[in-house]
PyMOL CGO cylinders between C-alpha atoms (Angstrom):
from pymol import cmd
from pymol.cgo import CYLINDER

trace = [
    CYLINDER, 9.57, 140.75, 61.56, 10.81, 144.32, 61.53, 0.3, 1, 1, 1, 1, 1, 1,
    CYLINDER, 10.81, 144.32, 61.53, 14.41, 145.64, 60.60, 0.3, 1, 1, 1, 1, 1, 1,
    CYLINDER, 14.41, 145.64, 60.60, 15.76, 145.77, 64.77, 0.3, 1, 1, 1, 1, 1, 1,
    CYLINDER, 15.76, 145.77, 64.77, 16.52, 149.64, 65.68, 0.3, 1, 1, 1, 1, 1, 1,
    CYLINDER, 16.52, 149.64, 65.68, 20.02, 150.66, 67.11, 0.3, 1, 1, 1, 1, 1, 1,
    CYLINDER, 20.02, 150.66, 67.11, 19.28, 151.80, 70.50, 0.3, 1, 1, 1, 1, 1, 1,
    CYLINDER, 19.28, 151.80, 70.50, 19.45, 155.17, 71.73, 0.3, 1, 1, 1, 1, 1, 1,
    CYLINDER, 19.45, 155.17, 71.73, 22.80, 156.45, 73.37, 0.3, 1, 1, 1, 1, 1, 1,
    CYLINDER, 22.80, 156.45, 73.37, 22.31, 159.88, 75.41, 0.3, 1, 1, 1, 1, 1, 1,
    CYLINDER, 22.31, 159.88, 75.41, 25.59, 161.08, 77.77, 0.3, 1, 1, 1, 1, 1, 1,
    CYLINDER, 25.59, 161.08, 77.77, 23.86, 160.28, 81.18, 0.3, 1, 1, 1, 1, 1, 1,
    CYLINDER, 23.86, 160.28, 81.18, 24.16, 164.60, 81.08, 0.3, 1, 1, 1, 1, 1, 1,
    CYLINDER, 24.16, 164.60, 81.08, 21.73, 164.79, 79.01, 0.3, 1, 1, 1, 1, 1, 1,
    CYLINDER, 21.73, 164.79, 79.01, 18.96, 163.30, 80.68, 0.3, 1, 1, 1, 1, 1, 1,
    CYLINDER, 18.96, 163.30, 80.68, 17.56, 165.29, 82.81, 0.3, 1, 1, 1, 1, 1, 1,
    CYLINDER, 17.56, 165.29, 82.81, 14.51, 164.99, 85.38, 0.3, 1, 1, 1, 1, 1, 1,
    CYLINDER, 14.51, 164.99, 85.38, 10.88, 165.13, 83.71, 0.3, 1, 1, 1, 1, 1, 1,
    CYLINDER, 10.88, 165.13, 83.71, 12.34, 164.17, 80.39, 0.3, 1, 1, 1, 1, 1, 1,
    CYLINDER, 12.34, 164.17, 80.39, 9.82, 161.26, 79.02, 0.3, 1, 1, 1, 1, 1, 1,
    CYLINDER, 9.82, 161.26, 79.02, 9.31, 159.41, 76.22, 0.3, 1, 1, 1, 1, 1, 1,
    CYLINDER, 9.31, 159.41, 76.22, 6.14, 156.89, 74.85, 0.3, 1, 1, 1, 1, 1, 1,
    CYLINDER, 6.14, 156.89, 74.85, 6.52, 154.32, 72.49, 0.3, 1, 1, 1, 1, 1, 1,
    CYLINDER, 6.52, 154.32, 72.49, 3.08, 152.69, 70.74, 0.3, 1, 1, 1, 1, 1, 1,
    CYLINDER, 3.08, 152.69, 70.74, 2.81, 148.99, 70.48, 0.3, 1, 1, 1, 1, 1, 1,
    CYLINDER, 2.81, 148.99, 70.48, 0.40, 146.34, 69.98, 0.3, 1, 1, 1, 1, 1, 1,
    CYLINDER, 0.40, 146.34, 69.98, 0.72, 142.69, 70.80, 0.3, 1, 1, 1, 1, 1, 1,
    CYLINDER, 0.72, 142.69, 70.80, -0.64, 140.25, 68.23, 0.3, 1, 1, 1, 1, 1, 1,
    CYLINDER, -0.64, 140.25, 68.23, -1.35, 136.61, 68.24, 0.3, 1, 1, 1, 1, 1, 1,
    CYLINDER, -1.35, 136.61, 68.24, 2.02, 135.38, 67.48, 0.3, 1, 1, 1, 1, 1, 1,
    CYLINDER, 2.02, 135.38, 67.48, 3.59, 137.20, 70.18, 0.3, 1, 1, 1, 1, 1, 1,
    CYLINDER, 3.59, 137.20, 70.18, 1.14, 135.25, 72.36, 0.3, 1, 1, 1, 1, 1, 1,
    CYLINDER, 1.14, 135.25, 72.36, 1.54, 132.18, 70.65, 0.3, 1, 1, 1, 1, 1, 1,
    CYLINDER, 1.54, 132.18, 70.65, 5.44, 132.19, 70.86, 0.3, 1, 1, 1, 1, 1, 1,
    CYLINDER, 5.44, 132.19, 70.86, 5.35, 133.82, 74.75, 0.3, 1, 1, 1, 1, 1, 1,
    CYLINDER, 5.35, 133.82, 74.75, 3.13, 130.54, 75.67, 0.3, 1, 1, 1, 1, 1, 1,
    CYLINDER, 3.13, 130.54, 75.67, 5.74, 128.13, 74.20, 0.3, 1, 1, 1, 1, 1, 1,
    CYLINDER, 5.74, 128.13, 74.20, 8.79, 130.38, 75.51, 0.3, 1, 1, 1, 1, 1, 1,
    CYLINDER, 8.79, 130.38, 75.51, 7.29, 130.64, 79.04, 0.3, 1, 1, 1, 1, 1, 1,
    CYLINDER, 7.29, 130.64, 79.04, 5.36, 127.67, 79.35, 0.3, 1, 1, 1, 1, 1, 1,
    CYLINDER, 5.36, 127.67, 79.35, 2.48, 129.24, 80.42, 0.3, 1, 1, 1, 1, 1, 1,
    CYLINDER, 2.48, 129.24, 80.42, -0.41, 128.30, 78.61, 0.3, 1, 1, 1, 1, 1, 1,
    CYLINDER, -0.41, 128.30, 78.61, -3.28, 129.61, 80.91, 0.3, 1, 1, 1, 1, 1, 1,
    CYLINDER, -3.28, 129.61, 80.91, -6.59, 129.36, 78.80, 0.3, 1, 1, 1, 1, 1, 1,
    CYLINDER, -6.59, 129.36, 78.80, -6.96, 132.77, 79.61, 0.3, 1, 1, 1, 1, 1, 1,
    CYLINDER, -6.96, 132.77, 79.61, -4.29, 133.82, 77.71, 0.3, 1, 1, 1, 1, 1, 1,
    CYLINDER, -4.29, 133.82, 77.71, -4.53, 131.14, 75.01, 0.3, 1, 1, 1, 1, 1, 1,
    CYLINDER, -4.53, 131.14, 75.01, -8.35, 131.19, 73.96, 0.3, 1, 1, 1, 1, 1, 1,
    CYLINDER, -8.35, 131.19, 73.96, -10.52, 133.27, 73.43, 0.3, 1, 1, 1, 1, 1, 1,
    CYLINDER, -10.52, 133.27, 73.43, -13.40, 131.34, 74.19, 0.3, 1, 1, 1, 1, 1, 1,
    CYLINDER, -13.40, 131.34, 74.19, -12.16, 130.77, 78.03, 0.3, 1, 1, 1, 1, 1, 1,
    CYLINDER, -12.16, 130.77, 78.03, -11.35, 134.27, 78.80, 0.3, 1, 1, 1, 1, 1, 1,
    CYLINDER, -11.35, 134.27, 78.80, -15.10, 135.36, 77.50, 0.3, 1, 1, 1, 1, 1, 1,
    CYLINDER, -15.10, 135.36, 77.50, -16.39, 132.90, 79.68, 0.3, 1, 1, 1, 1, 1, 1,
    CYLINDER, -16.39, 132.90, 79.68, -14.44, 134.63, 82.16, 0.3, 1, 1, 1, 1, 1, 1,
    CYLINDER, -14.44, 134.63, 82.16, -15.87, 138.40, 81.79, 0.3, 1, 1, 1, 1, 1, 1,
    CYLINDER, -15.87, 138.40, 81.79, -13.03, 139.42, 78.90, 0.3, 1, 1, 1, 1, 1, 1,
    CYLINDER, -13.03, 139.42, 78.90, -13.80, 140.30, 75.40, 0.3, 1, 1, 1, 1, 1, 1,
    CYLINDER, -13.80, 140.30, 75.40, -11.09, 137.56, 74.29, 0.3, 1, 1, 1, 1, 1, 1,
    CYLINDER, -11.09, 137.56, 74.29, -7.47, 136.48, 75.09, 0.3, 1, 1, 1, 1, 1, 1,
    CYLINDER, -7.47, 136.48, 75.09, -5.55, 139.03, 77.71, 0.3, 1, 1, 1, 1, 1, 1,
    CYLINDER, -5.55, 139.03, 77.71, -2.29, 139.71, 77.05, 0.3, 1, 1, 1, 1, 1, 1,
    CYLINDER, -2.29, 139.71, 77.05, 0.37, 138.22, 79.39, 0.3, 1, 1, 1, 1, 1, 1,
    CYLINDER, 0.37, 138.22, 79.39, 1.93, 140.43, 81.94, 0.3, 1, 1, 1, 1, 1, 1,
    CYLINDER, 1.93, 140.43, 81.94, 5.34, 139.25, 80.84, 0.3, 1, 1, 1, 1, 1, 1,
    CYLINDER, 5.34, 139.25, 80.84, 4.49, 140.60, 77.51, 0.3, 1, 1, 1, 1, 1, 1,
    CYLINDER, 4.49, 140.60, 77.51, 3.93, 144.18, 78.93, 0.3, 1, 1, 1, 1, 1, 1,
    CYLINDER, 3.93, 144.18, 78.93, 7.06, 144.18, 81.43, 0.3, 1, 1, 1, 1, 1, 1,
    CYLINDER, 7.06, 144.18, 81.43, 9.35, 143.04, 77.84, 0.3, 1, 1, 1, 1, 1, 1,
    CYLINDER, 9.35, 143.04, 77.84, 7.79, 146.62, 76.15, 0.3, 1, 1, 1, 1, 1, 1,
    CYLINDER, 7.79, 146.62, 76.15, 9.56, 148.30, 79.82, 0.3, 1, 1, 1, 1, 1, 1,
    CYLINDER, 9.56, 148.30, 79.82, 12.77, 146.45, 78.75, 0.3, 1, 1, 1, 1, 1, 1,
    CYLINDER, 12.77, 146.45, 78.75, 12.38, 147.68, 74.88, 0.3, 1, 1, 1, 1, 1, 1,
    CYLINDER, 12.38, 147.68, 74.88, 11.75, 151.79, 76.08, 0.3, 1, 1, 1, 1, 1, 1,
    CYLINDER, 11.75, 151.79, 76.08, 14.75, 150.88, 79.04, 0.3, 1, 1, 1, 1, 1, 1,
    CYLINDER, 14.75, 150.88, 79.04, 17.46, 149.22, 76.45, 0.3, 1, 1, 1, 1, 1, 1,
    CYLINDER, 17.46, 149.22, 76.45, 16.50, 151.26, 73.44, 0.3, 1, 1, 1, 1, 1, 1,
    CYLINDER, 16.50, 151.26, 73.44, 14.67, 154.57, 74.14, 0.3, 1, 1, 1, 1, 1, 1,
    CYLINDER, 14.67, 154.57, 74.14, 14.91, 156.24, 77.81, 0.3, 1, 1, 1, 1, 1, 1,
    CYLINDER, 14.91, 156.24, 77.81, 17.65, 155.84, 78.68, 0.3, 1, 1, 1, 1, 1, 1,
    CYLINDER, 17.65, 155.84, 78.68, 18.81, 153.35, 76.02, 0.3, 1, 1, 1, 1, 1, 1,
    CYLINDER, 18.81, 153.35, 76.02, 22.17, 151.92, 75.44, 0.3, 1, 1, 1, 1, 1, 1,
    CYLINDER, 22.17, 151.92, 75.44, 23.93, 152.46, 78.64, 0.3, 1, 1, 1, 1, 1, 1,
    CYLINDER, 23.93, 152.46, 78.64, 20.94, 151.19, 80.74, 0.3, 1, 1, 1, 1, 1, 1,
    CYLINDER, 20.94, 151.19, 80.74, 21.19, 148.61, 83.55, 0.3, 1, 1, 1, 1, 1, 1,
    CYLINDER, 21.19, 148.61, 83.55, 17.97, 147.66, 84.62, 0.3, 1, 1, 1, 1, 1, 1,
    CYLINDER, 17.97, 147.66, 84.62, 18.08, 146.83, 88.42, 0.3, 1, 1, 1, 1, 1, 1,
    CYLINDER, 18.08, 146.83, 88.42, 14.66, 146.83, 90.03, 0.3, 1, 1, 1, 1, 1, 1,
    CYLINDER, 14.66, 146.83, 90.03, 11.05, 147.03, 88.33, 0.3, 1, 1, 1, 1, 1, 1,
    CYLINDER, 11.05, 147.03, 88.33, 7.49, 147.27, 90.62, 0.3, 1, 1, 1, 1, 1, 1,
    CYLINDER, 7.49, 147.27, 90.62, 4.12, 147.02, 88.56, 0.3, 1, 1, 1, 1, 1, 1,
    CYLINDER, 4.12, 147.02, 88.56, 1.39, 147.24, 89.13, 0.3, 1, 1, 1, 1, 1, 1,
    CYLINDER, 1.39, 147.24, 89.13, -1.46, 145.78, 86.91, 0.3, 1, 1, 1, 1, 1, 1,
    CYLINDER, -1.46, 145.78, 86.91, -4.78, 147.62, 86.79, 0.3, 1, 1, 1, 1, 1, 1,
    CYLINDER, -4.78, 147.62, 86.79, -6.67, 146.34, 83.38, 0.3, 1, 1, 1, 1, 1, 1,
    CYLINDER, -6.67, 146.34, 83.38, -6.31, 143.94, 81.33, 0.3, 1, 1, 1, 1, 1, 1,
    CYLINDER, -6.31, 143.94, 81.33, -4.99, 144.28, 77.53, 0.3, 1, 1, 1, 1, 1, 1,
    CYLINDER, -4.99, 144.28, 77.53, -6.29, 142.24, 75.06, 0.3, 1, 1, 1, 1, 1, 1,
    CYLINDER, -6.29, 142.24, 75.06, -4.68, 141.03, 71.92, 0.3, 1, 1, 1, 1, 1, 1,
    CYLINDER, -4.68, 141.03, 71.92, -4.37, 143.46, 68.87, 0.3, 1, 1, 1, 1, 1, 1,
    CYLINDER, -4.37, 143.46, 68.87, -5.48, 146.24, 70.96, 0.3, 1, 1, 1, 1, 1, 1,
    CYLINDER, -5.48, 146.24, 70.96, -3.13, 149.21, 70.31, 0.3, 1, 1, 1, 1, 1, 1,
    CYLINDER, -3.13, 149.21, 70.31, -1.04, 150.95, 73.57, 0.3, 1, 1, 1, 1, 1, 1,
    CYLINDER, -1.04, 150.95, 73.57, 1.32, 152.87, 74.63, 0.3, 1, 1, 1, 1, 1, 1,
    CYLINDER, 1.32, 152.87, 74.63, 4.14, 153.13, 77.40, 0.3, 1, 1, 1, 1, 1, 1,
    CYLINDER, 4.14, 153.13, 77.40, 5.60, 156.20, 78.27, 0.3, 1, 1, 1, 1, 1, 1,
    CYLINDER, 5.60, 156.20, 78.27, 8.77, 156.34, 80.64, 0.3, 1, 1, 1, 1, 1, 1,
    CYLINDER, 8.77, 156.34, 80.64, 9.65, 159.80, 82.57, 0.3, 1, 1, 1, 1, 1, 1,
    CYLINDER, 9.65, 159.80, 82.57, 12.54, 159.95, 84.65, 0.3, 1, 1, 1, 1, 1, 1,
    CYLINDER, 12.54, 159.95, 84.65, 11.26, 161.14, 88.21, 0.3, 1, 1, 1, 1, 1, 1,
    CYLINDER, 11.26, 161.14, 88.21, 14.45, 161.14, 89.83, 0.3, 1, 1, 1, 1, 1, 1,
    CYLINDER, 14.45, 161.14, 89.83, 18.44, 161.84, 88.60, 0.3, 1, 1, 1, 1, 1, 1,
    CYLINDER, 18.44, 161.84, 88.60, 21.14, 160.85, 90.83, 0.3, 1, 1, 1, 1, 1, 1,
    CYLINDER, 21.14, 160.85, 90.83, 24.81, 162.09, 89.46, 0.3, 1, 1, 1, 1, 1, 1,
    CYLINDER, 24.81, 162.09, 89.46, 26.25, 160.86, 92.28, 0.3, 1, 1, 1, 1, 1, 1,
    CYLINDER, 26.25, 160.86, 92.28, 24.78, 157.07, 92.51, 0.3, 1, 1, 1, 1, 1, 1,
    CYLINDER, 24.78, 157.07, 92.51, 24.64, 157.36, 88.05, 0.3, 1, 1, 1, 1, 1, 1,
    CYLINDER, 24.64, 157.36, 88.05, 20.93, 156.11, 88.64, 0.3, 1, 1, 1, 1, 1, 1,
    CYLINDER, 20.93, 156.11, 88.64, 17.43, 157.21, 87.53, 0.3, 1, 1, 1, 1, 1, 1,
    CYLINDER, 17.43, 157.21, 87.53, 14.01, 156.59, 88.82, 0.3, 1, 1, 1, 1, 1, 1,
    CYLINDER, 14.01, 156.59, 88.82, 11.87, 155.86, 86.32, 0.3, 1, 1, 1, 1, 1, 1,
    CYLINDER, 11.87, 155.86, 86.32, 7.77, 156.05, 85.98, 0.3, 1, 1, 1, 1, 1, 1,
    CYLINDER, 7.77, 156.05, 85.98, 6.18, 153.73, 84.22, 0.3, 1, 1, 1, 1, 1, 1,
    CYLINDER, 6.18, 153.73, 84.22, 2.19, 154.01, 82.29, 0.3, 1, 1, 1, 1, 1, 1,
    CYLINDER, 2.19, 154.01, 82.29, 0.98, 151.66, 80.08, 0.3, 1, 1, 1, 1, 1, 1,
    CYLINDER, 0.98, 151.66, 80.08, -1.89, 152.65, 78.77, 0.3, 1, 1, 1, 1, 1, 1,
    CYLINDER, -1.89, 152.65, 78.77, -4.91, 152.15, 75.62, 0.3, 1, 1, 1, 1, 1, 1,
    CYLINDER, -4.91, 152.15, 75.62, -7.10, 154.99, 74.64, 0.3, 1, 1, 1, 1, 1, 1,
    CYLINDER, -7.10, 154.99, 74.64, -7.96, 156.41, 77.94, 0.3, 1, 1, 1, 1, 1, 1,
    CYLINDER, -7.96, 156.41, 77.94, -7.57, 153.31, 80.05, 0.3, 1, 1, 1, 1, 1, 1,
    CYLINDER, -7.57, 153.31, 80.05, -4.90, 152.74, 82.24, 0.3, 1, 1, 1, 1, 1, 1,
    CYLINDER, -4.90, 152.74, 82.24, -3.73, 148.87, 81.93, 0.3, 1, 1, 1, 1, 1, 1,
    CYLINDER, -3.73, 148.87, 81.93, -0.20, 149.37, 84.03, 0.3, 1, 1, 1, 1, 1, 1,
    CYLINDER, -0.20, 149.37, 84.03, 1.68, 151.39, 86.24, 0.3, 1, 1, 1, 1, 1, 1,
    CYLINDER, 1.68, 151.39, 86.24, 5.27, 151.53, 88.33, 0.3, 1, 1, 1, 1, 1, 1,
    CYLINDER, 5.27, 151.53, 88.33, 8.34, 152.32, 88.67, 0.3, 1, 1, 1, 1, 1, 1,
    CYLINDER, 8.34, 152.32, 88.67, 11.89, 151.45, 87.31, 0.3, 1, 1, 1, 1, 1, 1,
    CYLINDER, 11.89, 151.45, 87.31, 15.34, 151.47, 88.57, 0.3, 1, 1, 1, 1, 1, 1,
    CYLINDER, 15.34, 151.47, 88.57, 18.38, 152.31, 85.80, 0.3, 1, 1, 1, 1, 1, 1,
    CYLINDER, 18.38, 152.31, 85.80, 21.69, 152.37, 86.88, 0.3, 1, 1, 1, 1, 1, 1,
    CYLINDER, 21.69, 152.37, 86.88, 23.76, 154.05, 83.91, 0.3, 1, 1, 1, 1, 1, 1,
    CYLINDER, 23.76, 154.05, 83.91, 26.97, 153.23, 82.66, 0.3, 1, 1, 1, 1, 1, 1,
    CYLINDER, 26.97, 153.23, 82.66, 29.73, 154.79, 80.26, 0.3, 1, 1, 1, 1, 1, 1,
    CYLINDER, 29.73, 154.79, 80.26, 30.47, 153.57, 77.37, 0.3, 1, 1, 1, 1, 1, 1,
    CYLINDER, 30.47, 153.57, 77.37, 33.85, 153.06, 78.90, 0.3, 1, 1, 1, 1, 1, 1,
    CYLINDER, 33.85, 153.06, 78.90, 33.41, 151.42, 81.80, 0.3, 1, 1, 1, 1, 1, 1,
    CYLINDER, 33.41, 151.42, 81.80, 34.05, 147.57, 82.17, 0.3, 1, 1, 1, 1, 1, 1,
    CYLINDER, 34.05, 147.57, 82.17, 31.13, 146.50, 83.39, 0.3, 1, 1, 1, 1, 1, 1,
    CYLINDER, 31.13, 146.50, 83.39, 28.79, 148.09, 80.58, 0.3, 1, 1, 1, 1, 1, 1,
    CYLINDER, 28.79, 148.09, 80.58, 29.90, 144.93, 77.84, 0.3, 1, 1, 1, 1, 1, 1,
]
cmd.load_cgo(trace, "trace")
């Protein structure tokens, strides 16, 4: 396992409409392995590769859940990072991703609201030139100094 980066802390200032970031990522058997026993979901087409070629896939898919936790790594840590409260999420799934495929998400904020402190967030995960997810994130932003940011 990798050293665990601090998370990013921008004033909510300095974000500003059609800012965007992508992180790259790939999900690897482990991640699968430990999702099935953390979830309990152990769908055969997520645990062997045998079932989910029998099914039209070139071997396991990677879970859903394991896509939206990527949102919560670029939310928490990247864009907007520290300060973020994540309040609503909508994806949709379009492809599949299998195992040890590489992707990428990339977050732009569609929408600022000083007033509210919240941002409207779109969502793409993609690999190579397919899209595998789409959607949209709510953020509500907090100070540093404010007591319900702990």
């Amino acid at each position: 396992m990798h050293e665990p980066q601090l998370p990013d802390n921008p004033d909510f200032e300095a974000l500003l409409e059609s800012s965007r970031k992508t992180i790259e990522f790939r999900i690897e058997k482990p991640d699968m392995d430990a999702f099935a026993r953390l979830s309990g979901d152990f769908n055969p087409l997520h645990t062997k590769d045998e079932f989910a070629r029998t099914q039209g896939f070139s071997g396991r898919v990677v879970y859903g859940g394991l896509l939206v936790a990527q949102i919560s790594r670029m939310i928490g840590m990247h864009l907007p990072g520290k300060n973020a409260i994540w309040s609503k999420l909508d994806v949709q799934f379009i492809s599949p991703l299998f195992v040890d495929e590489e992707a990428s998400l990339t977050a732009e904020i569609m929408t600022k609201s000083e007033a509210a402190q919240t941002l409207i967030l779109k969502i793409r995960i993609e690999r190579a030139d397919k899209l595998i997810a789409r959607g949209n994130a709510m953020v509500q932003y907090r100070s540093g100094n404010s007591p319900q940011a702990t």
